[in-house]
C-alpha positions in Angstrom: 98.2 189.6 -122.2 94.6 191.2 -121.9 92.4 191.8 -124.5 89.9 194.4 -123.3 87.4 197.3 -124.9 89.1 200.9 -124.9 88.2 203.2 -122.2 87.1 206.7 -123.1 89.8 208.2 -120.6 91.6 211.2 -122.9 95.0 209.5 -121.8 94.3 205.7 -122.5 93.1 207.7 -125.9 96.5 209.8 -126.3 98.4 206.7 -125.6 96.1 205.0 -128.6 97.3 207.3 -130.6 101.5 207.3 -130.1 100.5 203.2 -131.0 99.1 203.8 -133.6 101.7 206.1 -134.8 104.7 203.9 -133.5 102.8 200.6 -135.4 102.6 202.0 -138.7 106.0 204.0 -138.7 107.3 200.9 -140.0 104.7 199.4 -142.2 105.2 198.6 -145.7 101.4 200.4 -146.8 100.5 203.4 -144.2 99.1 206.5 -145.0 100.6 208.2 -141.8 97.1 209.2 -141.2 96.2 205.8 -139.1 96.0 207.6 -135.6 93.8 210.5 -136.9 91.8 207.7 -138.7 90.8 206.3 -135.1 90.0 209.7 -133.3 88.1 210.8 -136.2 85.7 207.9 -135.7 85.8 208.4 -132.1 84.4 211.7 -132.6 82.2 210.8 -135.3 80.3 208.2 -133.3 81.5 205.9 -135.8 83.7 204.0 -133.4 81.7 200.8 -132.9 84.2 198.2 -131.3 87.8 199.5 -130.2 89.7 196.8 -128.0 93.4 197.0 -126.8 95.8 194.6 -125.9 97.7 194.7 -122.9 100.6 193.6 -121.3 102.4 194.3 -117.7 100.3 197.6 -117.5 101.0 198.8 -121.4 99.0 199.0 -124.0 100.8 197.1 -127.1 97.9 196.9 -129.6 94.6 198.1 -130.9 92.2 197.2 -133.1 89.2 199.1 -134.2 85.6 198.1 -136.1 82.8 200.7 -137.3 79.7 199.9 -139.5 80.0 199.9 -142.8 77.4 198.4 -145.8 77.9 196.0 -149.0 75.9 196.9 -152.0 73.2 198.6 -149.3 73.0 195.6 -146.9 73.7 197.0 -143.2 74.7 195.4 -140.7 78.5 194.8 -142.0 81.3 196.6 -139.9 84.4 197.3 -141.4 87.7 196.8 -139.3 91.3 199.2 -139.3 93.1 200.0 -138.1 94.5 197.2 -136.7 97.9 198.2 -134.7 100.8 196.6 -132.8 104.1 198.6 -131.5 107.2 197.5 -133.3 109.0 195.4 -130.4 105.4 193.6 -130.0 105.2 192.4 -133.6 105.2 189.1 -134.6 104.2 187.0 -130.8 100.5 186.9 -131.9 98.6 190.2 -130.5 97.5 191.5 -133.8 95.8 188.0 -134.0 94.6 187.5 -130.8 93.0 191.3 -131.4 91.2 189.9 -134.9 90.1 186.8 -133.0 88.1 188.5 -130.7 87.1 191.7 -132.5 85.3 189.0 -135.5 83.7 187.0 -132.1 82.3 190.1 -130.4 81.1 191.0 -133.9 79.3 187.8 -134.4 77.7 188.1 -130.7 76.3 191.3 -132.0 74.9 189.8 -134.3 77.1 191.1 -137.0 76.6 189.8 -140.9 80.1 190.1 -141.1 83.2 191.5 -141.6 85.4 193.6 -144.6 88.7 195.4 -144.4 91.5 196.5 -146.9 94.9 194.7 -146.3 97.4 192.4 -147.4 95.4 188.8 -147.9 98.1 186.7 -147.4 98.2 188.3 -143.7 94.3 188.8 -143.4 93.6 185.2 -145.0 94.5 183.1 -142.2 91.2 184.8 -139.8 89.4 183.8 -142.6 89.2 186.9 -144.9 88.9 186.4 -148.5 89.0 189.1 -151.7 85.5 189.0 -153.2 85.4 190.6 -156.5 81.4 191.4 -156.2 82.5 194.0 -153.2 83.8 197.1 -154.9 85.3 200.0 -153.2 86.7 202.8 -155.5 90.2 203.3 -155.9 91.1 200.2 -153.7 92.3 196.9 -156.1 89.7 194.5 -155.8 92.5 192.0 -154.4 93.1 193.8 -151.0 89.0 194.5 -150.4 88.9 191.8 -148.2 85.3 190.3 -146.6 84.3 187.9 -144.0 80.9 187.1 -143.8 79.9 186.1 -140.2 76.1 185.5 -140.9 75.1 184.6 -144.1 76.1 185.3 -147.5 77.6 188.4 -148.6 76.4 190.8 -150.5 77.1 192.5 -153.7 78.3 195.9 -154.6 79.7 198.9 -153.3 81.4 198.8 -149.6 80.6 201.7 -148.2 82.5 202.7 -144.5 82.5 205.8 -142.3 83.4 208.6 -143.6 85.9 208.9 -141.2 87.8 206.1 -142.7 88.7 208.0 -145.8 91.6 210.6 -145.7 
């Protein structure tokens, strides 16, 4: 497998989006939104990270980071969506993708990371719920942080715009 940064080609990005679509057909929480979620921080500029996993020529997972602030520190970049295809689930891509998005992220210099999942998934990379990190209409339980540098912040998490549906 290859872990490498997404290309800006419109058909690696087409092909993004059918694996995004095919990786949360099946998911217990999706929104069905997931694949517009990632070209509407493309074209926002909000896209700061996006790296795919690869096997035998095909892409077979994605994961995607854009800033984000805690209680007005910046600097914080909030990752999703994080997508494998079906038959690739379960042999380790999703974590190998977390692994090197959160060490790219620290290169950069990042304070650290947040994301809203399951915790007993997201837990193992390190991800804990902090109930001082509030985002609206999201249980305080599944607003999950991971500071990189530092401590983290208080308050309200506030991501792209393009996040939100």
């Amino acid at each position: 497998m290859i872990i490498r940064a997404e290309t800006e080609t419109a058909p690696e990005q087409a092909a993004l989006a059918a694996l995004v679509t095919r990786a949360f057909a099946t998911a217990q929480v999706a929104s069905g939104t997931e694949a517009e979620v990632l070209a509407r921080l493309r074209e926002s500029g909000a896209l700061s990270l996006s790296l795919v996993a690869e096997e035998a020529g095909q892409l077979v997972g994605q994961i995607a980071a854009s800033p984000a602030t805690i209680g007005g520190a910046e600097g914080w970049a909030c990752l999703g969506p994080l997508s494998v295809v079906p038959e690739a689930q379960g042999r380790g891509i999703g974590s190998a993708l977390m692994r090197a998005a959160l060490a790219q992220l620290a290169a950069r210099g990042a304070a650290g990371a947040v994301l809203v999942g399951e915790p007993a998934y997201y837990g193992r990379f390190g991800f804990v719920a902090d109930p001082a990190v509030v985002l609206a209409g999201v249980p305080a339980r599944y607003v999950l942080v991971r500071p990189l540098a530092g401590p983290t912040p208080a308050g309200a998490l506030v991501c792209a715009p393009a996040l939100m549906p």
